[in-house]
PASEBA-1860 file (N, C-alpha, C; in nm, 3 decimals):
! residues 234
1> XXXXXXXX> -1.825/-6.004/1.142/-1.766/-5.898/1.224/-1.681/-5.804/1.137 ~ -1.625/-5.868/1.038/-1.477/-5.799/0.941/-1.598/-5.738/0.886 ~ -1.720/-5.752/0.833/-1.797/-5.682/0.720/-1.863/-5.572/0.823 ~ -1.906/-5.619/0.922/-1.931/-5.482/1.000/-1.867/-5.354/1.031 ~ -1.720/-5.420/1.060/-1.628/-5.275/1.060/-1.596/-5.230/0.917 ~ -1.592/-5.279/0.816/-1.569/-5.228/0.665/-1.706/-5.115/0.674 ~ -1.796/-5.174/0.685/-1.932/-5.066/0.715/-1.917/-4.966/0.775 ~ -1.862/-4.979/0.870/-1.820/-4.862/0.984/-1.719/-4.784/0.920
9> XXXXXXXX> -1.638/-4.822/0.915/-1.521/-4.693/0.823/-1.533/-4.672/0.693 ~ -1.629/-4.743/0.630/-1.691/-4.654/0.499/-1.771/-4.534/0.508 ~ -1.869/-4.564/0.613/-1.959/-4.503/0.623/-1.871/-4.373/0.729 ~ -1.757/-4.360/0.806/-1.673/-4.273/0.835/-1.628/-4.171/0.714 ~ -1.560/-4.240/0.622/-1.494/-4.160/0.537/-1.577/-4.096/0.460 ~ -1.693/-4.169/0.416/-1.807/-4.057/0.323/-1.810/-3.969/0.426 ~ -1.864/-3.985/0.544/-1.901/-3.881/0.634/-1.779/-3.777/0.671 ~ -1.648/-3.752/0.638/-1.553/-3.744/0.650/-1.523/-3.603/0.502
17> XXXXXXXX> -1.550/-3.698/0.406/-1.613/-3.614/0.263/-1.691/-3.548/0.252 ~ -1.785/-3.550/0.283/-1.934/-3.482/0.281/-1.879/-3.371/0.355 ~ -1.842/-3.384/0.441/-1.822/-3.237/0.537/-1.713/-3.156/0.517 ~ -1.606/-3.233/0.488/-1.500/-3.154/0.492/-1.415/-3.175/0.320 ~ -1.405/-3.235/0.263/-1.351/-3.216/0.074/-1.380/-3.068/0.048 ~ -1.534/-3.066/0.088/-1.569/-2.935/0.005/-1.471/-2.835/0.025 ~ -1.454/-2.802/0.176/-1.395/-2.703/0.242/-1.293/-2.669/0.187 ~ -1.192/-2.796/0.160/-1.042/-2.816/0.132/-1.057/-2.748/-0.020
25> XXXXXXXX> -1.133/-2.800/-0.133/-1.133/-2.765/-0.248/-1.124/-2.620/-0.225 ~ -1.225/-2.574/-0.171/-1.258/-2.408/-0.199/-1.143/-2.338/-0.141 ~ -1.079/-2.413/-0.044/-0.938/-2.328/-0.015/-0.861/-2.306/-0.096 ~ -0.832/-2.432/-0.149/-0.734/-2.447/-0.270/-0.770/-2.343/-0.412 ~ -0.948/-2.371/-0.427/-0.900/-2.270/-0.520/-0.916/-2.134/-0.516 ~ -0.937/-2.084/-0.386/-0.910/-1.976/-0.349/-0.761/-1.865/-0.283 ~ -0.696/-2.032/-0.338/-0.555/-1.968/-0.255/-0.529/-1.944/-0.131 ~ -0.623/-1.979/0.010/-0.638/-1.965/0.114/-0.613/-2.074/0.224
33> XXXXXXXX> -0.525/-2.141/0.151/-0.444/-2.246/0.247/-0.398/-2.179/0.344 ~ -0.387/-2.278/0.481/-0.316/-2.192/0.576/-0.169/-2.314/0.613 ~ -0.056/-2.246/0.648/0.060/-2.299/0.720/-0.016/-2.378/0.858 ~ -0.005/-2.489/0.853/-0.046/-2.518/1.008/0.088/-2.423/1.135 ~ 0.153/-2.415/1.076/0.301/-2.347/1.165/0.316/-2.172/1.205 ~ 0.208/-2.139/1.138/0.165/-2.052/1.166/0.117/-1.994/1.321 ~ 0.146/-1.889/1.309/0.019/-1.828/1.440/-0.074/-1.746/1.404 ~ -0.208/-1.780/1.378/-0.290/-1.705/1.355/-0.335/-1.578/1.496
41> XXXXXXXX> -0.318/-1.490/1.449/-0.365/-1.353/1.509/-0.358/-1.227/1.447 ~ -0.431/-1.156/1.491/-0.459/-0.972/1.438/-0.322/-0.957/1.392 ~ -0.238/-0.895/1.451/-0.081/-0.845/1.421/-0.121/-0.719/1.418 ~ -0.213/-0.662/1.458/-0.246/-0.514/1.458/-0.193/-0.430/1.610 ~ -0.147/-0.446/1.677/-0.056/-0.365/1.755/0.076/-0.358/1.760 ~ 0.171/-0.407/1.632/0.272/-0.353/1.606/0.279/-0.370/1.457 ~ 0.396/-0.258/1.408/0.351/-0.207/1.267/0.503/-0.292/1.235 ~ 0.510/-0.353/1.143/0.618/-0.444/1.078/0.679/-0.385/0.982
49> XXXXXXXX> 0.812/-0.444/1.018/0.906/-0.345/0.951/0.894/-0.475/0.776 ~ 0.923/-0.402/0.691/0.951/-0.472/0.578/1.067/-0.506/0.497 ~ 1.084/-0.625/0.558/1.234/-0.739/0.507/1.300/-0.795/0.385 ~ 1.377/-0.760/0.334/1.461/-0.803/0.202/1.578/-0.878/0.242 ~ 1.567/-1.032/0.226/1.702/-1.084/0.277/1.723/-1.042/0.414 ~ 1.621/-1.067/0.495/1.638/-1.024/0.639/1.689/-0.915/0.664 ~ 1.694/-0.787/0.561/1.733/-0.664/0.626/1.590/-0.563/0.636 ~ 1.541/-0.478/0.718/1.414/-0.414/0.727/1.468/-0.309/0.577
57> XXXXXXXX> 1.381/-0.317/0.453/1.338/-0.193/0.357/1.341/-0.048/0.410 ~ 1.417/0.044/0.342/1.467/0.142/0.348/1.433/0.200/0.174 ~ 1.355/0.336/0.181/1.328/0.412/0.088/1.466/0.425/0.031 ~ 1.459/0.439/-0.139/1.586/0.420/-0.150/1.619/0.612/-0.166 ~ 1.732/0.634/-0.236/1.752/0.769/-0.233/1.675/0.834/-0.357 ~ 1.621/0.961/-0.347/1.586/0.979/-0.451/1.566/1.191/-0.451 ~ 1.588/1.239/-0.556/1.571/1.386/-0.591/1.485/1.389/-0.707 ~ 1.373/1.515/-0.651/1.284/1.528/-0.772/1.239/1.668/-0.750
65> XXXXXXXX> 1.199/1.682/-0.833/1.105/1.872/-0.848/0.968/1.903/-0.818 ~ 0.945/1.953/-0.680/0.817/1.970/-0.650/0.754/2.030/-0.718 ~ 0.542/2.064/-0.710/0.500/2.126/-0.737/0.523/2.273/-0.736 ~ 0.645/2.330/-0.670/0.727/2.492/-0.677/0.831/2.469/-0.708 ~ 0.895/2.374/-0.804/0.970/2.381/-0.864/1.059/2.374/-0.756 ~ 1.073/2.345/-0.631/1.219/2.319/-0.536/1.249/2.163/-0.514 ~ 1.374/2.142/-0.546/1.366/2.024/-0.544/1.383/1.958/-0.419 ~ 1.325/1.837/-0.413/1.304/1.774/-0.266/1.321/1.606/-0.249
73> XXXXXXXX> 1.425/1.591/-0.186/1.465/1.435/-0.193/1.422/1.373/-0.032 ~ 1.457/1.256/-0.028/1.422/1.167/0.081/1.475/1.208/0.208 ~ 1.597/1.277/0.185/1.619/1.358/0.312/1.555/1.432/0.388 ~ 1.455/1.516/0.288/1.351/1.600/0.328/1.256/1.537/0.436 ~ 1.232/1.449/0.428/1.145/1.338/0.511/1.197/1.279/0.614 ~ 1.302/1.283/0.622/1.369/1.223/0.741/1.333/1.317/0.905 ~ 1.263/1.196/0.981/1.229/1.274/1.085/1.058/1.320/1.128 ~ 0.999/1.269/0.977/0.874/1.257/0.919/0.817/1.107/0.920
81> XXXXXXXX> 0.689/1.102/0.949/0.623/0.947/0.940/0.566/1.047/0.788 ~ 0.550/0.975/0.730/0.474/1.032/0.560/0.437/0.907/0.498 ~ 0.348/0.888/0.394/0.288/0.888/0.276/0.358/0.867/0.153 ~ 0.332/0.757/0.075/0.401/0.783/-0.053/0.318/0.717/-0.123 ~ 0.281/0.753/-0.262/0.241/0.687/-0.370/0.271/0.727/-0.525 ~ 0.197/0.666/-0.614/0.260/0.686/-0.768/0.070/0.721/-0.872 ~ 0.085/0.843/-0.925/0.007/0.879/-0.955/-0.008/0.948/-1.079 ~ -0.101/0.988/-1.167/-0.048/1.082/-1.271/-0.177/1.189/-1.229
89> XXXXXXXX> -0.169/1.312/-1.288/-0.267/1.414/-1.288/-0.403/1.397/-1.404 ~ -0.345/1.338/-1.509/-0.470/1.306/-1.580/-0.519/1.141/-1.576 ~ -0.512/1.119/-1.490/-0.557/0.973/-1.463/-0.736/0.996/-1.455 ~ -0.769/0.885/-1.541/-0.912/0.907/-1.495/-1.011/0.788/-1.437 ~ -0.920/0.706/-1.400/-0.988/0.590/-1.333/-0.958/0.637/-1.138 ~ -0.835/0.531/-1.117/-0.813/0.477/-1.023/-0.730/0.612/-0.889 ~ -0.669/0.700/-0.975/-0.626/0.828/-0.903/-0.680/0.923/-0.844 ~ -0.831/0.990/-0.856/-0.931/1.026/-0.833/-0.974/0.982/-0.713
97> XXXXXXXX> -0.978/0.830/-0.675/-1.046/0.797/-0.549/-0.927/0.780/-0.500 ~ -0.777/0.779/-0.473/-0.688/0.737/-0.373/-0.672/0.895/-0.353 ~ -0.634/0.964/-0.416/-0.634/1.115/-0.372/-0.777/1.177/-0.307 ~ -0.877/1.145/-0.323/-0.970/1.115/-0.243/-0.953/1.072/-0.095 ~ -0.909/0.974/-0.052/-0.868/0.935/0.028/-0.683/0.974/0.096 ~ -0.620/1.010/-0.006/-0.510/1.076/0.067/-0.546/1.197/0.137 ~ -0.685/1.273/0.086/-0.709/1.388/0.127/-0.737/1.394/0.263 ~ -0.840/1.284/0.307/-0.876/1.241/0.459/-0.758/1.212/0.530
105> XXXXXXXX> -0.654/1.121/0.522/-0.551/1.149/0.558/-0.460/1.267/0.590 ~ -0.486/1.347/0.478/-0.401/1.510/0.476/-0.467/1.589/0.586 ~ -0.589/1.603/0.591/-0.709/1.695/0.674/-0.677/1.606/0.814 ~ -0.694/1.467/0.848/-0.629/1.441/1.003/-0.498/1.474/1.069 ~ -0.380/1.463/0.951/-0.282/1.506/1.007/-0.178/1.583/0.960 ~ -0.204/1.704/0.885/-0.120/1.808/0.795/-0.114/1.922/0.906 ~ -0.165/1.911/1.004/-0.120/2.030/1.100/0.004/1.973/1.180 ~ 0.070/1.862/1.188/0.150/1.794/1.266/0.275/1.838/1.161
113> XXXXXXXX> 0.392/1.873/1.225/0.534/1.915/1.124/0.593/1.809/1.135 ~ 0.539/1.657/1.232/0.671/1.538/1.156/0.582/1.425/1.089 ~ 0.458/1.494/1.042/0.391/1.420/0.922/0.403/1.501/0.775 ~ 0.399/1.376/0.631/0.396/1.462/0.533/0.351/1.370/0.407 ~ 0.331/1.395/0.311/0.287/1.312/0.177/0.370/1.327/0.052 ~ 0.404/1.242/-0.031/0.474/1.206/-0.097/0.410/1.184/-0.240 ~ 0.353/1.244/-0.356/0.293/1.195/-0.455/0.400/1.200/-0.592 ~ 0.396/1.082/-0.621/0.510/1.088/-0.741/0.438/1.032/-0.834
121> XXXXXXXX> 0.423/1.147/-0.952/0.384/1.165/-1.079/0.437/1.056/-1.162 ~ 0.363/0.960/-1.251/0.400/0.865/-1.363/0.418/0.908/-1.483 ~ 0.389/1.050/-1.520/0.315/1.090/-1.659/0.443/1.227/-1.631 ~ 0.541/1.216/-1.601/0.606/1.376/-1.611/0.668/1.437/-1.727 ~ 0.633/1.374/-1.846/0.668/1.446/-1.941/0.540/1.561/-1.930 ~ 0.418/1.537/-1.919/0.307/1.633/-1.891/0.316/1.670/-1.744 ~ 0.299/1.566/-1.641/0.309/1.652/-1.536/0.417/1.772/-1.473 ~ 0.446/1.819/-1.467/0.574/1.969/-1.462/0.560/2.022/-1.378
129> XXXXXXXX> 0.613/2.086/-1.326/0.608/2.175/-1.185/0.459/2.248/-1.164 ~ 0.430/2.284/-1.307/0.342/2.410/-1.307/0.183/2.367/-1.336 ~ 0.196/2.224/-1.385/0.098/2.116/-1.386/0.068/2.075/-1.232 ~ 0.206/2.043/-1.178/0.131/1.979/-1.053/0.107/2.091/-0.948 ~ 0.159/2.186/-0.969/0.091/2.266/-0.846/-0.086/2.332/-0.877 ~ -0.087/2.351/-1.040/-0.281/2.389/-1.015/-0.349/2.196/-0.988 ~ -0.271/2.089/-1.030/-0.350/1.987/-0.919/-0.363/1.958/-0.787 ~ -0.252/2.043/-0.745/-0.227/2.029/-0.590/-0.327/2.145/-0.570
137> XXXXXXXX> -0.340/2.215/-0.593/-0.422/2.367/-0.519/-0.533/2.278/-0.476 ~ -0.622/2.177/-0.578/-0.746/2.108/-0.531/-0.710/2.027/-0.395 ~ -0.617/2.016/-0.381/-0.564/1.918/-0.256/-0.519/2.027/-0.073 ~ -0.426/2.085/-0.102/-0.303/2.140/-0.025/-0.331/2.284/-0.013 ~ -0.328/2.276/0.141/-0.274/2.437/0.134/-0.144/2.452/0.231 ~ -0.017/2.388/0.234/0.081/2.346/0.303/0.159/2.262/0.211 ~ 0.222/2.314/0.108/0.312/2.243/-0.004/0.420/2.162/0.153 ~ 0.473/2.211/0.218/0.572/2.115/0.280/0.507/2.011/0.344
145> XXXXXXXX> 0.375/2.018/0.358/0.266/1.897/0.398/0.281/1.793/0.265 ~ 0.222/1.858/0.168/0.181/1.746/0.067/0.269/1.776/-0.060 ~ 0.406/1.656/-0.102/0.448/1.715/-0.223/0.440/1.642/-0.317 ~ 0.390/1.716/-0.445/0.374/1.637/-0.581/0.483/1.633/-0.624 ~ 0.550/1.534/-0.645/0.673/1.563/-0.755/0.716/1.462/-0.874 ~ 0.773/1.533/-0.942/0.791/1.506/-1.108/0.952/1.536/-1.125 ~ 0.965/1.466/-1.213/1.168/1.413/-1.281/1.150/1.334/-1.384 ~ 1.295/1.300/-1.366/1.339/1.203/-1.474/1.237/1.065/-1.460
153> XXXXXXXX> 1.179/1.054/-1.597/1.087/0.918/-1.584/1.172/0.766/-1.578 ~ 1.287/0.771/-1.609/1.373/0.612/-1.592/1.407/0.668/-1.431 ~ 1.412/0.812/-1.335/1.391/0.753/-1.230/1.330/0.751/-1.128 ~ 1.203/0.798/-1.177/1.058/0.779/-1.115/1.012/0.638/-1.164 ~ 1.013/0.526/-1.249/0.982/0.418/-1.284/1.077/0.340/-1.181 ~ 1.192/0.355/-1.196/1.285/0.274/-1.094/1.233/0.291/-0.941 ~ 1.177/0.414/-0.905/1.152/0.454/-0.767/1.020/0.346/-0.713 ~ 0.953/0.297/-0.809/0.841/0.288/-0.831/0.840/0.123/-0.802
161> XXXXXXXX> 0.911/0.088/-0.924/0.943/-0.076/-0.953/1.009/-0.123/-0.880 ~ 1.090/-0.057/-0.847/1.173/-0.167/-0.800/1.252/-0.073/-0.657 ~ 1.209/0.029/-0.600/1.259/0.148/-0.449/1.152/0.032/-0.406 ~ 0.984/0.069/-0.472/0.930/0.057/-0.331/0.846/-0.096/-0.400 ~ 0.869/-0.126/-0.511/0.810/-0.295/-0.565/0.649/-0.236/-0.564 ~ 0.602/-0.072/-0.642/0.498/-0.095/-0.628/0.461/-0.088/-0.818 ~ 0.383/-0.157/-0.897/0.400/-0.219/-1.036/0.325/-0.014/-1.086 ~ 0.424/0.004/-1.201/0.405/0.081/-1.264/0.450/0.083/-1.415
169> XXXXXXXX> 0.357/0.140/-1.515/0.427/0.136/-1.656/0.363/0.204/-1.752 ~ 0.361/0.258/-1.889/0.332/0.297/-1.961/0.239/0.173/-2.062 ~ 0.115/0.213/-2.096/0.049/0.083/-2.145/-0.036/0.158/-2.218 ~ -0.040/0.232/-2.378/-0.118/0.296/-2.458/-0.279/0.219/-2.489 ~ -0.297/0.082/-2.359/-0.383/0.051/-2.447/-0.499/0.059/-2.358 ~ -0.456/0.124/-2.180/-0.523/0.119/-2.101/-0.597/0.275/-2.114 ~ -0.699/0.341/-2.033/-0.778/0.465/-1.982/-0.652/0.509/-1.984 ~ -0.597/0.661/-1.977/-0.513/0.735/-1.941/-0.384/0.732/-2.015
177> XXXXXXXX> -0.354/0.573/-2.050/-0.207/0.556/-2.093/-0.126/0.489/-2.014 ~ -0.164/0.500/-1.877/-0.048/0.436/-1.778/-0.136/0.324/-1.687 ~ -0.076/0.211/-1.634/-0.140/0.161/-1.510/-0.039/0.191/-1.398 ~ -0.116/0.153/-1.320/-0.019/0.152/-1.143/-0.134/0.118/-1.023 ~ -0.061/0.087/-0.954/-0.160/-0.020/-0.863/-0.212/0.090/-0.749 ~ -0.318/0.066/-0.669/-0.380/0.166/-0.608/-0.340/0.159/-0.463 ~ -0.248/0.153/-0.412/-0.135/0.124/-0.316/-0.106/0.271/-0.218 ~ -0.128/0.291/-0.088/-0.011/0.364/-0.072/0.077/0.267/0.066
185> XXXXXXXX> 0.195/0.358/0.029/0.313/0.297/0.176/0.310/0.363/0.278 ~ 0.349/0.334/0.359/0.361/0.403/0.488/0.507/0.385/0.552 ~ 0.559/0.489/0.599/0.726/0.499/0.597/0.772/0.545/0.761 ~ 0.800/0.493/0.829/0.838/0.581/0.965/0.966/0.690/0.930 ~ 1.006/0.753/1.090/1.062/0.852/1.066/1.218/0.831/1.025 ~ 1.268/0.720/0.974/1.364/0.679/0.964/1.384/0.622/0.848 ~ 1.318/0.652/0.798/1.289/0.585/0.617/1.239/0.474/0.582 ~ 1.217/0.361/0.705/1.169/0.239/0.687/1.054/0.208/0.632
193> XXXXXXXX> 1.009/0.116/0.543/0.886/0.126/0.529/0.817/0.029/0.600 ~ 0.704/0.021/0.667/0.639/-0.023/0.754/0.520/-0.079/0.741 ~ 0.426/-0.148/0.801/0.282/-0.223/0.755/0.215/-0.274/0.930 ~ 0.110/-0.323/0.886/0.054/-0.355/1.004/0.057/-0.494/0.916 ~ 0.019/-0.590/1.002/0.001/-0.759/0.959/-0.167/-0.807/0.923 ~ -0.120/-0.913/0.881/-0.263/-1.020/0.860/-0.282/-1.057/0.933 ~ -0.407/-1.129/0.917/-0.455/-1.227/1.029/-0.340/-1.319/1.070 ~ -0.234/-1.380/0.970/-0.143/-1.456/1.040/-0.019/-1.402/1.034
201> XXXXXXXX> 0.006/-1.284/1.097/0.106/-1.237/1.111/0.275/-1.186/1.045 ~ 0.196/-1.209/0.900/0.242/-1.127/0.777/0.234/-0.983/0.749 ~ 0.328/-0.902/0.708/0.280/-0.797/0.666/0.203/-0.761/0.571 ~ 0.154/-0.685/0.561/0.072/-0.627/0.434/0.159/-0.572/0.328 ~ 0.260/-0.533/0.349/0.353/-0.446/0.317/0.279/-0.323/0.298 ~ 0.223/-0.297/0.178/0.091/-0.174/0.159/-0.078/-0.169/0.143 ~ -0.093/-0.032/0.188/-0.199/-0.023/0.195/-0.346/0.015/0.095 ~ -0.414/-0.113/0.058/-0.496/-0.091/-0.092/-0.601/0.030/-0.048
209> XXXXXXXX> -0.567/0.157/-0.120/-0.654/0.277/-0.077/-0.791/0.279/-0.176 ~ -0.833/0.186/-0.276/-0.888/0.169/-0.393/-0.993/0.158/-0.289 ~ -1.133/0.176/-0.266/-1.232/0.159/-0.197/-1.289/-0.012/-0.273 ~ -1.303/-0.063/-0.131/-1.349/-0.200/-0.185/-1.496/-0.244/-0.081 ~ -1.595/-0.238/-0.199/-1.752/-0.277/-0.134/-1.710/-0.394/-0.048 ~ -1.641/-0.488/-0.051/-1.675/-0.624/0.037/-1.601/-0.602/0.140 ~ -1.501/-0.484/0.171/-1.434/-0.501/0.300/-1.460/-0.345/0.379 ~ -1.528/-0.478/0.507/-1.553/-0.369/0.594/-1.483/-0.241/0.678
217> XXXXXXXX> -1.388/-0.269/0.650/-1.254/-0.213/0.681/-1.163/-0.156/0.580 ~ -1.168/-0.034/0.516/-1.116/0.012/0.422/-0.949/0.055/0.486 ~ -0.847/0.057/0.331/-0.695/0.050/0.340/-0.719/0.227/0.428 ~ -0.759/0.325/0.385/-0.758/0.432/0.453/-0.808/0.424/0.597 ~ -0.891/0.348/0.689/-0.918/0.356/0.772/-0.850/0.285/0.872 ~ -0.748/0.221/0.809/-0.671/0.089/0.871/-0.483/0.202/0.867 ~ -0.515/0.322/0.793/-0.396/0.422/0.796/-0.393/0.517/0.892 ~ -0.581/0.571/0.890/-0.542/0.636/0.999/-0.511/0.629/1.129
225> XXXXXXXX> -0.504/0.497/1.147/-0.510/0.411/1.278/-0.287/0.424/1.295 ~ -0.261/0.358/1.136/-0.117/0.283/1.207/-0.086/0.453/1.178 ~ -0.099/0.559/1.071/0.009/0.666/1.068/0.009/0.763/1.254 ~ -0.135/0.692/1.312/-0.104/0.733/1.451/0.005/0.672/1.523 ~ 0.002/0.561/1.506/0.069/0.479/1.554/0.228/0.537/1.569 ~ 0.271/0.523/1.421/0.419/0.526/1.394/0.414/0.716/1.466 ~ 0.334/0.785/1.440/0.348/0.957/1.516/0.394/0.916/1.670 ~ 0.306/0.820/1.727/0.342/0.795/1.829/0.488/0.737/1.918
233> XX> 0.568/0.652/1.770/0.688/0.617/1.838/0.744/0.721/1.858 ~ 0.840/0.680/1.954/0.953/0.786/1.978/1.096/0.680/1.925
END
C-alpha cells in the first residue's frame, strides 16, 4: 500500500514538473515574476501621478533659450498639458523617428492653446537659437506650440538626469556623440508628471516613442489617447 502511494506522488510531482518548472524558469529569466499581492489590471483609465518618497513628481524649475532666442521656462507651461523630451539636431539614429512621432502628436493637437511641446537640445554647444529654429521650420509652424530649447549644458544634463531621471550623456564613442533614451513624458497642467499604468497597476512613468515591431501598441498611440485624457481634466 506504502509503495503504491510513493508511486502516486512521484508520478504527481514529475507531472507537476513537466508542466509547470518550465514556466517558472522562463519567468525568472525573463524578469517577469509577478507579486502574488498585486492586482493585475489595465490601469488605463486613470493617468498616475509619479511618486518620489510618496510625494507626486513635479518638473523641476528650469530657463532656457528658444528656437527665437526668447527665453522660456516652466512657467511658460503652466496651465498647459505638454510634451517633453531630450534630443540633439544632428542625431542620426534614434531622434529622427521620435520627432517623427512628436510630429503626429503636434498635427493632433497644436491648434489647442493649453497644449504644447518641450524639446531640449543635448548638443547646445552646436545647437543655438539659430540652429534650432531652421530644425524646427521642418517641424512647427506655431513656435509657442512647439519649443526647441538650448542653455547651459550642466543645466540641461541636470534637467535631464536627474529633473526628469531620463539617462543622458556625452559618449564620443557612440553615432552622433551623445546617447539618450527614446522617452517622452507627459506633464499635466500643473507641472506633474504623469503616466498611464501596466498591466499591474504600475506606472510607466514614460512613454517609449522608439517604434517597436513586437508591440502592437506603439508609445505614440498610447499618447494620443492619455494627452486627451489629461486636456480633458479640469
Amino acid at each position: 500500500m506504502k509503495k503504491n502511494a510513493s508511486i502516486g506522488l512521484l508520478a504527481i510531482l514529475l507531472l507537476f514538473g513537466y508542466l509547470f518548472i518550465p514556466k517558472i524558469v522562463q519567468r525568472l529569466s525573463s524578469n517577469t515574476t509577478v507579486d502574488s499581492s498585486r492586482t493585475v489590471k489595465p490601469g488605463y483609465d486613470e493617468l498616475r501621478y509619479i511618486e518620489l518618497n510618496g510625494t507626486p513628481k513635479k518638473v523641476p524649475e528650469f530657463l532656457f533659450l528658444n528656437q527665437d532666442s526668447l527665453y522660456v521656462s516652466n512657467e511658460d507651461f503652466k496651465g498647459k498639458v505638454y510634451l517633453a523630451e531630450f534630443f540633439f539636431s544632428r542625431c542620426p539614429s534614434i531622434c529622427p523617428i521620435m520627432n517623427k512621432n512628436m510630429k503626429i502628436l503636434y498635427d493632433r493637437f497644436a491648434e489647442r492653446d493649453d497644449f504644447a511641446i518641450a524639446s531640449f537640445t543635448i548638443d547646445p554647444e552646436h545647437d543655438t537659437p539659430s540652429r534650432l529654429k531652421s530644425y524646427a521650420e521642418g517641424y512647427v509652424d506655431k513656435a509657442n506650440s512647439w519649443q526647441f530649447l538650448t542653455g547651459e549644458k550642466e543645466a540641461i544634463y541636470a534637467l535631464a538626469n536627474k529633473g526628469f531621471n531620463i539617462f543622458a550623456s556625452i559618449n564620443p564613442a557612440v553615432a552622433g556623440g551623445f546617447e539618450h533614451q527614446g522617452y517622452f513624458a507627459l506633464i499635466d497642467r500643473e507641472g506633474y508628471i504623469r503616466s498611464r499604468a501596466d498591466q499591474y497597476g504600475n506606472p510607466i512613468v514614460y512613454y517609449m516613442v522608439i517604434d517597436q515591431e513586437d508591440e502592437a501598441e506603439q508609445g505614440v498611440d498610447q499618447l494620443l489617447v492619455d494627452v486627451e485624457k489629461l486636456l480633458d481634466e479640469k
